[in-house]
N, C-alpha and C positions, 0 to 999 in steps of 0.2 A: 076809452079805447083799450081793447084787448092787446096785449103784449105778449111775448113769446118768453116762458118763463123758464123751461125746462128742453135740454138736449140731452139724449140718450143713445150709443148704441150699443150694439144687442146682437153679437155674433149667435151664430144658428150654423148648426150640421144636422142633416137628414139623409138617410136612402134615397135612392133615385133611380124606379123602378125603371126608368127610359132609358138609363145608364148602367143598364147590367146591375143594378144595387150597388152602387156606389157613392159614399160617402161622402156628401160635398157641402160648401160650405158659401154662406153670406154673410152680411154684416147688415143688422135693418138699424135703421132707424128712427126712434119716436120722439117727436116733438112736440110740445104740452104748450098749452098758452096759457095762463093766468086763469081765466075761468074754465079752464079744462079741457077746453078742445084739442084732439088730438089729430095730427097728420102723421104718417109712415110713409117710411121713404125706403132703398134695396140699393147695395151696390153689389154685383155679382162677383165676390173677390175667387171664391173655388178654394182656394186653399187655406187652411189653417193658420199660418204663420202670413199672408196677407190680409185675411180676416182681421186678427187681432192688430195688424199696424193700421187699418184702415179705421178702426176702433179710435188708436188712439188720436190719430190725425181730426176724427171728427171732435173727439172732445176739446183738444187744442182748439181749431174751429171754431168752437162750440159761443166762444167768447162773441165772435160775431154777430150771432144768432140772438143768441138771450137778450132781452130788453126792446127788441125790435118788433115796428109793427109785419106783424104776418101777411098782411097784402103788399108788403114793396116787395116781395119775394125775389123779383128781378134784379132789383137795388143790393140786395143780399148776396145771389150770384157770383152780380160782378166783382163785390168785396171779398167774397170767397175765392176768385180768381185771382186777383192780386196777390192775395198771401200764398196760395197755392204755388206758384213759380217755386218759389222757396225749397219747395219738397220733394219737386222733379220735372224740369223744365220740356214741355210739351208732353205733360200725360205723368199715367202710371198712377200709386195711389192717390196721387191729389185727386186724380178725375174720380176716381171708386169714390173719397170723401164725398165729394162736393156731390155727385150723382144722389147719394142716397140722401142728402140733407134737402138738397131741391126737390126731388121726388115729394118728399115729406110738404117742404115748403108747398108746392101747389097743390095737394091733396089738403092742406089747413085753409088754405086759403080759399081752394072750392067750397068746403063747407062752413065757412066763417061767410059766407057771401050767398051760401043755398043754392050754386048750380056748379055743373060737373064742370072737369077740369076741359074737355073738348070744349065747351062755350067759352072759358075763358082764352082757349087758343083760337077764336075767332068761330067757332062753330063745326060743325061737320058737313064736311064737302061731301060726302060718300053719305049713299041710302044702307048699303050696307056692304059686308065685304066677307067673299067667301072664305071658309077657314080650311086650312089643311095640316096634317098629320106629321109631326117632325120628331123623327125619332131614331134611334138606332137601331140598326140590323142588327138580330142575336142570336140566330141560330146555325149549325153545320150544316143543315139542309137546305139547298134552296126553294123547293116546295113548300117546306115550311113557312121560310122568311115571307115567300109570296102569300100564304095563308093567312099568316099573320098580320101584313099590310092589307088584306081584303077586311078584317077586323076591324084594322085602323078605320077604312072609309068607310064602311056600314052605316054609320050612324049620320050618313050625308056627307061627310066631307068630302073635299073637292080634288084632294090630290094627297103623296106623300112628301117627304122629304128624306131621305135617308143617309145618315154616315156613313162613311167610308172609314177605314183604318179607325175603328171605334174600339172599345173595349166589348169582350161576349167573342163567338165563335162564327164566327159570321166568315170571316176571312176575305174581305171585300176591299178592294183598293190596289192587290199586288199580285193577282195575275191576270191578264189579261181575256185568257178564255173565259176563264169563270166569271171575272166581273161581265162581260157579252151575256153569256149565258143568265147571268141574275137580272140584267134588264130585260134581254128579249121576254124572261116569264115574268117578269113585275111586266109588264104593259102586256101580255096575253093575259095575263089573273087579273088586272085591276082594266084591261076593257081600253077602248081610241079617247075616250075624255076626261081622265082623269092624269091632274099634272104629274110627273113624277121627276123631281128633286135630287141630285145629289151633292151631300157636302160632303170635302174634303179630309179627314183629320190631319192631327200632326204626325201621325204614322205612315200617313199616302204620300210618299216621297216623288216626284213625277219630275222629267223634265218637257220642253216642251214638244221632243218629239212623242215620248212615250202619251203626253197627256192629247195630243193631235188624234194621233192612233185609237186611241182607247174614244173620245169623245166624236170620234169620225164613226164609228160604229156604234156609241150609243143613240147616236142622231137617225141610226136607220128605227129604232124605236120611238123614237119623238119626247127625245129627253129636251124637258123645258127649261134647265137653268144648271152649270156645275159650279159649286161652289168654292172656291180658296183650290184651285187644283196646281196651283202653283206655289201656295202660301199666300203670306199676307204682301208682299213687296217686290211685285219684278217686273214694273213697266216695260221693260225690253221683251221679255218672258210674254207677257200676256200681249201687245200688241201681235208679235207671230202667233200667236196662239189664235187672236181673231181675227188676223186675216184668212186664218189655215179653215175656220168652223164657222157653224152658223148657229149654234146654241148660246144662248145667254150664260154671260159669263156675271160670276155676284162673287164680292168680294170685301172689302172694309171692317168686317167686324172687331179686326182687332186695334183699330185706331182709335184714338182718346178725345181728341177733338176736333174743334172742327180746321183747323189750320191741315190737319192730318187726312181730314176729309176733301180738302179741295186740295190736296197734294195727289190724292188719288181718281178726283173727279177729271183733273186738269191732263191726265196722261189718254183721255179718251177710251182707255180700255175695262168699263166696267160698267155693268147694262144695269145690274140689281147690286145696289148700296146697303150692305146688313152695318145696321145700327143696334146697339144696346145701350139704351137709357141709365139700366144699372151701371155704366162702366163709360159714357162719353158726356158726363155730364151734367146726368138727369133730362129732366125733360123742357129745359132750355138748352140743353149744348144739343139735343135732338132736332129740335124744333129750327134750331140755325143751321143744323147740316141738310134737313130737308128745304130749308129755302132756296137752298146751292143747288139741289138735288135736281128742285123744279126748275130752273135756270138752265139747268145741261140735259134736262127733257131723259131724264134715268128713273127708276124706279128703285123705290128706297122699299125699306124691307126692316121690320122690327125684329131683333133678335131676342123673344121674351122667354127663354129656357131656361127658367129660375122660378122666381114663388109670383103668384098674383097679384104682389105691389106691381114690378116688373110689367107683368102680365097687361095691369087695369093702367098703366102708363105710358104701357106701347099701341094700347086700344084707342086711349086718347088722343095721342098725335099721329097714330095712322090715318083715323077717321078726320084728322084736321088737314093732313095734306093730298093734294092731289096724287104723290108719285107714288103713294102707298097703294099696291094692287091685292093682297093678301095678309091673310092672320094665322101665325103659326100656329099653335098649340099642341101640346103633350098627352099621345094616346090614352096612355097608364095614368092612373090614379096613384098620386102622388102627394107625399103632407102637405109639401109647400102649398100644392092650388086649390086642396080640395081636403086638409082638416084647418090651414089656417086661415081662414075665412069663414065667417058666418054664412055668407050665399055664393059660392064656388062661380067663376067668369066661366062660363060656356056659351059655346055655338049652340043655335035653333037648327036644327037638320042639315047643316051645314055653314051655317052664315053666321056673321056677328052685325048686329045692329047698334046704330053710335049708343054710346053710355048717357043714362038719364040722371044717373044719382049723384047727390054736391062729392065735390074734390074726383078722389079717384073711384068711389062708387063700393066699397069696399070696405066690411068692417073685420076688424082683426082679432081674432081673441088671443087675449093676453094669458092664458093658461096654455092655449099652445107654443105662444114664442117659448114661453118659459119649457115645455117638456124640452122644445129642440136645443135651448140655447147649450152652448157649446161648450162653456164650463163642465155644464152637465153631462151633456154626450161624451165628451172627450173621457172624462173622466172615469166614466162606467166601461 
């Protein structure tokens, strides 16, 4: 019986054409078993100085892991959550650890067993699922920015997604006319059926009458979902908010787990459940908050805006749950999707069809972790 012999991780900084070129940062993870096989796992830490704790937390961890067969991966988990309280009760880096080692865990055990990790989540419910464009606004112009987003969807996708109070010159989030003004021409440039998206940053400060106002007129454009336009936490906030509009409101991204997830399901005010695998647990703490999901009849939503571990893990358990209605993905060509992988995860003219290949589908090359990893970046 193959054993799990070796835990690694493997912080990494890249540019991030989607983010203004801005330098950002994960922690991957590789896990080796005895006779070699290897799974990779992603927590999406962002910053430096979280990177590297999330580092050490996993090699502490690490003890868990090693010696262990690779198929109880679930069994693994839960022992990883136990000791995790320890480091920060209800979240924070325990969850980035534990995310990117389960990640890993089900991508070894996919291919220890020769089918993708969607059949080990019970199969794929969805024939396929259309993908749309998630990305930052980045220019002073807004004819531009519309130009731009007509680029995005060219290649078949189905709709965009765009920040608000984002980094770049965009200036979108804090005035009122102009934000008007940028929807009515994103929906005359991008055409009656194509969705259009907006998330919130943490620079779009709103309260609920400003956010009423503002989303009462992008509704005359047929804006299909705003995101965090309140922040991550203000059940008082967001119930007036939805009595006040009729657009869908999506929210949760920044909760850890799932205790956090039905604390948020349970106030009734949130239509689209953004989830990130990197950072609530991997893709068993995913896979339990989409069960809740389906329960409260919502639509959950993978937040995969990181590299293509991420990416081939939120493809997995989208295609495995019903409340999953779309697949994001990143306009720009970027390291993480599209030099650190051997065959780059893309949409067919707009669609993602369920994944066929063992684990996460995904092979990694190891001369690119190594250009990004961070020792190195930082350094130069």
């Amino acid at each position: 019986m193959d054993r799990i012999a070796k835990v690694e991780a493997i912080p990494v900084s890249y540019p991030e054409p989607n983010d203004f070129d801005a330098l950002r940062h994960l922690c991957l993870v590789r896990i080796t078993t005895a006779d070699g096989v290897v799974g990779w796992g992603e927590s999406i830490t962002m910053w430096p100085e979280s990177t590297f704790a999330v580092k050490a937390l996993v090699e502490g961890m690490a003890e868990l892991v090693v010696g262990r067969d690779p198929l109880d991966n679930v069994a693994i988990w839960h022992d990883l959550h136990d000791r995790a309280w320890w480091y920060g009760y209800g979240g924070g880096m325990a969850s980035f650890a534990m995310a990117a080692i389960d990640i890993a865990l089900w991508d070894l055990k996919g291919k220890l067993l020769g089918v993708p990790v969607v059949q080990l989540l019970g199969g794929a419910v969805h024939e396929r699922l259309p993908a749309v464009a998630s990305c930052h606004a980045h220019y002073a112009d807004i004819g531009r920015m519309v130009e731009e987003a007509q680029g995005w969807v060219a290649p078949g996708l189905h709709g965009v997604k765009v920040g608000f109070g984002k980094r770049g010159d965009a200036h979108l989030g804090y005035e009122h006319d102009r934000d008007v003004e940028y929807m009515r021409r994103m929906r005359e440039g991008l055409g009656p059926d194509q969705l259009i998206m907006i998330d919130c940053g943490w620079k779009t400060v709103w309260d609920v009458m400003t956010a009423t106002r503002r989303i009462r007129a992008f509704e005359e454009w047929d804006l299909h979902w705003i995101e965090e336009p309140l922040g991550a936490w203000d059940p008082a906030g967001y119930a007036d908010l939805r009595a006040r509009t009729t657009t869908l409101i999506a929210y949760g991204e920044k909760e850890w787990d799932l205790a956090g997830y039905e604390r948020v399901l349970a106030t009734g005010t949130v239509d689209v459940v953004g989830v990130d695998p990197g950072r609530a647990e991997g893709i068993t703490g995913f896979r339990k908050v989409t069960e809740r999901v389906e329960h409260y009849r919502r639509q959950s939503n993978a937040h995969a805006w990181s590299s293509a571990i991420v990416t081939a893990a939120s493809l997995a358990i989208s295609f495995a749950t019903s409340s999953a209605r779309l697949i994001e993905v990143k306009p720009l060509r970027n390291p993480m999707q599209h030099e650190l992988v051997a065959e780059p995860l893309d949409h067919r003219g707009g669609w993602f069809e369920p994944p066929t290949k063992p684990g996460l589908g995904i092979e990694v090359i190891d001369e690119v972790v190594e250009r990004y990893r961070s020792e190195r970046v930082l350094a130069e």
